[in-house]
LUMROFI-760247 format. One line per field, with one value per residue (C-alpha): x, y, z; residue number from 1. Coordinates in nm, 2 decimals. Layout:
BEGIN
x c(X_...)
y c(Y_...)
z c(Z_...)
pos c(NUM_...)
//
This chain:
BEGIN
x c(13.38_13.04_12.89_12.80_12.38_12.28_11.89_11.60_11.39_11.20_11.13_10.98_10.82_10.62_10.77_10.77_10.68_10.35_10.20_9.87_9.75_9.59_9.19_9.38_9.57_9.90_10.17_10.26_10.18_10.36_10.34_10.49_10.23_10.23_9.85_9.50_9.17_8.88_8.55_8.39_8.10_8.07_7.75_7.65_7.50_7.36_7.03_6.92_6.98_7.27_7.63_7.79_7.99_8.31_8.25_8.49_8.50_8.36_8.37_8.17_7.98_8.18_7.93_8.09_7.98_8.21_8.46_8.64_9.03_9.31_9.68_9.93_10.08_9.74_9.76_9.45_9.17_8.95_8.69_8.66_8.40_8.29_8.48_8.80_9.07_9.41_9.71_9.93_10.22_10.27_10.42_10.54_10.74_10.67_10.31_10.10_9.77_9.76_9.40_9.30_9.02_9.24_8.92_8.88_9.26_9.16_9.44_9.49_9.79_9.82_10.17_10.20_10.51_10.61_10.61_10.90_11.12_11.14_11.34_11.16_10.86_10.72_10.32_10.05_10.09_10.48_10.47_10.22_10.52_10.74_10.51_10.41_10.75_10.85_10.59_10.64_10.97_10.92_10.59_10.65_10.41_10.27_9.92_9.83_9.45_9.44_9.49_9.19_9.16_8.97_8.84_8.90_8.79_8.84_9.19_9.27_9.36_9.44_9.36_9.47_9.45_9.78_9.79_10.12_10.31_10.47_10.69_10.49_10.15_9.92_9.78_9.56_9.64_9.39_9.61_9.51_9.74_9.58_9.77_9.68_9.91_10.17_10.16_10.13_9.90_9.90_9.60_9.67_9.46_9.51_9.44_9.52_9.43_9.15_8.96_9.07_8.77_8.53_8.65_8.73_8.42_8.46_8.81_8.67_8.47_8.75_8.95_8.70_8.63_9.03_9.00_9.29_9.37_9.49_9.81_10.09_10.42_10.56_10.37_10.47_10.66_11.04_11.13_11.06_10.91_11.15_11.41_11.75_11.83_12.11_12.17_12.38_12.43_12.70_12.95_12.79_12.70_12.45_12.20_11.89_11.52_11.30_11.09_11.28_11.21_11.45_11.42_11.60_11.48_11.69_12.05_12.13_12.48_12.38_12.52_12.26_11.98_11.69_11.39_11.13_10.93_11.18_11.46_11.70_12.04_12.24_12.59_12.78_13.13_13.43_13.72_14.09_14.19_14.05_14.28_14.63_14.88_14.88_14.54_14.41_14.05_14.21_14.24_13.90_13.76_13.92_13.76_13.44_13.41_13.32_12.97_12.91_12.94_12.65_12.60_12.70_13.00_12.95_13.09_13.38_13.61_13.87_13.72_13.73_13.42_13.45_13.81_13.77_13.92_13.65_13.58_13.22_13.00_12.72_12.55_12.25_12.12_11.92_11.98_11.75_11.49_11.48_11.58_11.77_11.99_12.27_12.48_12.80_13.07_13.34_13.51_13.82_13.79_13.99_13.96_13.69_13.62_13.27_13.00_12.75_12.47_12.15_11.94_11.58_11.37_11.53_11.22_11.33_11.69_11.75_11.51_11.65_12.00_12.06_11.95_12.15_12.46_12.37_12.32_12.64_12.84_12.70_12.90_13.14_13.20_13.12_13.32)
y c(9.14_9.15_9.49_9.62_9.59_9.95_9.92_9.84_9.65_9.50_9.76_10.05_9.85_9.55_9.26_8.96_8.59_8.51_8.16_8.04_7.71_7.51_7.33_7.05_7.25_7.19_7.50_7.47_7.80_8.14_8.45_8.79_9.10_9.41_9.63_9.63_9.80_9.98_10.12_10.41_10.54_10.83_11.02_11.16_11.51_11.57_11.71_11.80_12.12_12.12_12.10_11.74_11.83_11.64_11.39_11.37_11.03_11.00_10.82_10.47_10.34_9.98_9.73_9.47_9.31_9.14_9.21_9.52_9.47_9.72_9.68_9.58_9.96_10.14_10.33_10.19_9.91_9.75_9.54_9.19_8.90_8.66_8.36_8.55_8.49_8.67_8.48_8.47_8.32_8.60_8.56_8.89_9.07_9.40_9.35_9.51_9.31_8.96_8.75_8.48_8.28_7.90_7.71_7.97_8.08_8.44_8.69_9.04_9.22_9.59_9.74_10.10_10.34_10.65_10.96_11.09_10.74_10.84_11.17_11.41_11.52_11.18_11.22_10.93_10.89_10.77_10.58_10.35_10.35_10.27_9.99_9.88_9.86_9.62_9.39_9.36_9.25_8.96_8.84_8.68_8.76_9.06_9.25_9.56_9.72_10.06_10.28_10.46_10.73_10.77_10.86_10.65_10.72_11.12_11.01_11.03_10.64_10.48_10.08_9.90_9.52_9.31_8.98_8.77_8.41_8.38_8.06_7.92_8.01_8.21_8.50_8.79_9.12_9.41_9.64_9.94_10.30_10.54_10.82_11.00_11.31_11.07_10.76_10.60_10.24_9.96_9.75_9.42_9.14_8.84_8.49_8.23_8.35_8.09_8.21_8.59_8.70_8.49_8.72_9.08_9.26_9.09_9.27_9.59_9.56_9.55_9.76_10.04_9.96_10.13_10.36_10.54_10.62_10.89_10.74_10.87_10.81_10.66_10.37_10.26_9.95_9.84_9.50_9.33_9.05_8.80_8.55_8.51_8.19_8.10_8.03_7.83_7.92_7.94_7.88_8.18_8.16_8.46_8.53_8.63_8.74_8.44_8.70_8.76_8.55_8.43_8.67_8.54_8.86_9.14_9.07_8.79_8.80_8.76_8.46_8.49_8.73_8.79_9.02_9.16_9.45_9.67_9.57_9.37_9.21_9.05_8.89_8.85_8.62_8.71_8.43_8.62_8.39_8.63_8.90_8.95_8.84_9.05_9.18_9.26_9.41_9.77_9.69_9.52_9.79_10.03_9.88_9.87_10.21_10.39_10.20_10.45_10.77_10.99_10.86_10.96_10.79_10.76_10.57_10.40_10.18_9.92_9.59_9.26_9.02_8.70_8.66_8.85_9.15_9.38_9.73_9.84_10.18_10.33_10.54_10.74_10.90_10.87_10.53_10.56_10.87_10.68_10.77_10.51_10.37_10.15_9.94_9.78_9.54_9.47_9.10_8.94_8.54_8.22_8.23_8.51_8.87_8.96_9.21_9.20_9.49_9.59_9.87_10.05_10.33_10.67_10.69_10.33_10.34_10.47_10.18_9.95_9.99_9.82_9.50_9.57_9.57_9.23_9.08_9.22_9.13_8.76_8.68_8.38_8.14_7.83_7.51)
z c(9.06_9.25_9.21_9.57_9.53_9.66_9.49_9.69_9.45_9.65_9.96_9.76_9.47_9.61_9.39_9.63_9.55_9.69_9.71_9.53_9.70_9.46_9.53_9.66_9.93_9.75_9.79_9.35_9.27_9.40_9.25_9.24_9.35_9.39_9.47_9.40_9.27_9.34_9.16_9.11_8.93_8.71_8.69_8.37_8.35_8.00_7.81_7.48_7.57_7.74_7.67_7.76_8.14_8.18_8.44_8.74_8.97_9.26_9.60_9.55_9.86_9.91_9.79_10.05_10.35_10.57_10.84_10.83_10.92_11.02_10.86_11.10_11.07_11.16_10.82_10.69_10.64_10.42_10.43_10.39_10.27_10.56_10.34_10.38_10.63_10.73_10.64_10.93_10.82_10.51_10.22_10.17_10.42_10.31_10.39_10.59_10.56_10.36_10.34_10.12_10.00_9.95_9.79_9.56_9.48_9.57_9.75_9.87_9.99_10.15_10.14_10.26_10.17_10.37_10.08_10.34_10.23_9.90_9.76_9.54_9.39_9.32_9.21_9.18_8.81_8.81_9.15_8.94_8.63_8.88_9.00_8.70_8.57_8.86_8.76_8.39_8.46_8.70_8.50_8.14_7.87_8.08_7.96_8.11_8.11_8.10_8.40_8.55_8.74_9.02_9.43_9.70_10.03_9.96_9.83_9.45_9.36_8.98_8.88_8.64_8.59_8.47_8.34_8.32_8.41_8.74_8.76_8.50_8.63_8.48_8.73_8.66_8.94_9.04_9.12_9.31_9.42_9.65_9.75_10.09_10.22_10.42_10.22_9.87_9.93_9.73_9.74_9.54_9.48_9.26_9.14_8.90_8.53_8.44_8.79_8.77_8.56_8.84_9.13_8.92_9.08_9.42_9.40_9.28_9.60_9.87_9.65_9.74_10.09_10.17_10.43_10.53_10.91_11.09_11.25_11.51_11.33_11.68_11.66_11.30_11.44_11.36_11.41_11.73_11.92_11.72_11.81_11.62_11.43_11.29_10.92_10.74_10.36_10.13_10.35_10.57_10.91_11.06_11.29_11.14_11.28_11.28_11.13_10.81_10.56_10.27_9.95_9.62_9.41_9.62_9.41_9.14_9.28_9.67_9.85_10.17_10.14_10.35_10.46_10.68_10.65_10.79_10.73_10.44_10.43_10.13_10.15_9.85_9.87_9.66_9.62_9.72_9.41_9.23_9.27_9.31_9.52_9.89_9.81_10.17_10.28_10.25_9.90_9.82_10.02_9.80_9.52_9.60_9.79_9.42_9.45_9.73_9.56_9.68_10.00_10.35_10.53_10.90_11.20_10.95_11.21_11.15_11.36_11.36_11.35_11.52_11.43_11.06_10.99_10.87_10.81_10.93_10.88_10.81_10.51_10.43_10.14_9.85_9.60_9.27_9.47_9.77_10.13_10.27_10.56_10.59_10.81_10.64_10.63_10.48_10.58_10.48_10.54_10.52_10.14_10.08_10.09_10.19_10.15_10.43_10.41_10.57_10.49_10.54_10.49_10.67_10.85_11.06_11.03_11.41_11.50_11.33_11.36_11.67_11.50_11.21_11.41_11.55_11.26_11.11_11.42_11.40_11.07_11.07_10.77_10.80_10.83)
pos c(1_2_3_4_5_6_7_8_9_10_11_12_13_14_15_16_17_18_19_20_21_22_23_24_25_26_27_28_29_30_31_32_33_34_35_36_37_38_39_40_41_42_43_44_45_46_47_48_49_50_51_52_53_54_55_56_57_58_59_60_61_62_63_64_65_66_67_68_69_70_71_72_73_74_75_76_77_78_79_80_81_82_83_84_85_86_87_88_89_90_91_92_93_94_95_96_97_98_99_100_101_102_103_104_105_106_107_108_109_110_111_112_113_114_115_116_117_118_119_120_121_122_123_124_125_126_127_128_129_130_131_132_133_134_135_136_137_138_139_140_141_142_143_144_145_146_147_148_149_150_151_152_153_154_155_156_157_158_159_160_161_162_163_164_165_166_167_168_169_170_171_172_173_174_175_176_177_178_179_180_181_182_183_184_185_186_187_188_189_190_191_192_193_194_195_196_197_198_199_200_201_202_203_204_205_206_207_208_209_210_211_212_213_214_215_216_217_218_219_220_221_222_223_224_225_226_227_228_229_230_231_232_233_234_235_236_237_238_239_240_241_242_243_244_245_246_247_248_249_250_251_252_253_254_255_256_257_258_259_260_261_262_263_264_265_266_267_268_269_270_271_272_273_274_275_276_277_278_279_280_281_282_283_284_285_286_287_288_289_290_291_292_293_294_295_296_297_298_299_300_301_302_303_304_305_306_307_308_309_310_311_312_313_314_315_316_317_318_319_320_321_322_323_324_325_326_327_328_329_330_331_332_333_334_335_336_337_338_339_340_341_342_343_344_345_346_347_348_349_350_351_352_353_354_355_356_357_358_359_360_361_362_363_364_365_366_367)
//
């Protein structure tokens, strides 16, 4: 039986594919990413007749010139070289900020992550683990430099460098964490492995021109401005965001699955063949209610969904240190039971529920 997929591995750690267009414009390469770098320089303080004083890092002045540009959440900016240009169409719904270089296979991604999202005491130091962790798994053959500590903008930040193969391409990441009071940044830059070296100190660069803003929580947008689509997958038919975009890394086991920067959703099919004879949804339901131990219960109602029997609510509560909401279903089809969930960060849950609903109440199977 398909185990109910209550992670978010992709919301907290920034694991997405991202495309790498080749000299010749071609779309072969895409790559998974996740943050950045930046440089500082130590000053050393020593005489003959002195005792060696342990140096601390300090703020560098960015050694960039360019145009400086603001994340879409107004949480911070960097600066960027004149041959540099935002990508529009992202690849990475979790991102804030997204710019390349094509000619040159050079890329940069700003993801921002509410310290109120995620439950506990979580310092600098593991939210890099956590990071790093993310990325070791998805690239094959992974290196990592060291880590180094340093200052940011005021803000303490570490930077580390990882080398792996994505999809069977080689790509070298800059990967930068600064943590401010609010938020933990990731600041990532990449390209392909036989270029990375090329462009290391050009990514240092931007890495240190991070600036964090001050920012009203109010205007950290949910999802809008969109139009719903409908997809057919799987023998699943939904209406989805024209902003979400199709994520095969949230669940092995998922049927449909998509994202957007605020929001996820996964549908995972069961065949009634496989269980018994006059299993019904109050059964199925039964069995997979265990998966959400820990979490709170609300709205629970007995409804049906375009013709479906179904059993909808909502949760909230912490999955793996992170604060989240949900909006569920439970469907019994034709010849299927269904799983159809979308989640977010607490912090956008009220927001975003009203879309979640929609896009839970759009569910039919296909013909």
């Amino acid at each position: 039986m398909k185990k109910i997929w209550m992670t978010l591995l992709a919301l907290t750690l920034a694991t997405a594919v991202i495309g790498c267009s080749s000299n010749n414009n071609e779309d072969s390469k895409k790559n998974t990413s996740s943050n950045q770098e930046n440089t500082v320089t130590n000053e050393e303080n020593s005489t003959e007749n002195q005792e060696p004083v342990e140096e601390e890092p300090v703020d560098e002045e960015p050694v960039i010139e360019g145009n400086v540009h603001s994340t879409e959440d107004g949480k911070a900016e960097v600066t960027l070289p004149d041959d540099w240009n935002l990508v529009e169409q992202k690849q990475n719904a979790l991102s804030t900020l997204e710019a390349a270089n094509m000619r040159d296979e050079k890329y940069i991604m700003v993801i921002s992550e509410a310290k109120t999202d995620i439950g506990g005491e979580l310092d600098l130091a593991t939210y890099a683990d956590l990071i790093t962790q993310q990325m070791t798994a998805v690239a094959q053959n992974s290196e990592q430099s060291d880590v180094a500590d340093m200052t940011i903008d005021g803000h303490p930040a570490v930077q580390f460098n990882l080398n792996g193969t994505v999809q069977g391409v080689d790509i070298g990441y800059l990967i930068t964490i600064i943590e401010t009071d609010r938020d933990f940044h990731q600041v990532v830059s990449w390209s392909t492995g036989s270029n990375y070296g090329n462009h290391e100190e050009e990514f240092k660069n931007i890495a240190s021109s991070f600036v964090a803003l001050d920012y009203d929580e109010s205007t950290v947008p949910a999802d809008e401005d969109y139009t719903l689509e409908t997809v057919d997958k799987n023998g699943i038919v939904m209406s989805i965001p024209d902003t979400w975009q199709e994520n095969e890394f949230l669940s092995p086991e998922a049927d449909l699955q998509y994202q957007s920067k605020n929001g996820y959703l996964i549908v995972l099919k069961e065949p009634k063949a496989d269980f018994g004879d006059g299993f019904e949804l109050e059964d199925y339901y039964g069995l997979i209610e265990a998966n959400f131990a820990g979490l709170d219960m609300v709205n629970n109602e007995e409804t049906t969904i375009n013709g479906n029997k179904a059993i909808k609510f909502d949760l909230n509560g912490e999955v793996e240190g992170v604060k989240l909401g949900y909006v569920v279903a439970i469907i019994e089809g034709q010849d299927h039971f269904y799983q159809a969930l979308t989640w977010t960060m607490a912090s956008t849950f009220d927001a975003q529920k009203p879309l979640f609903d929609e896009i839970i109440n759009s569910f039919e199977e296909s013909n």
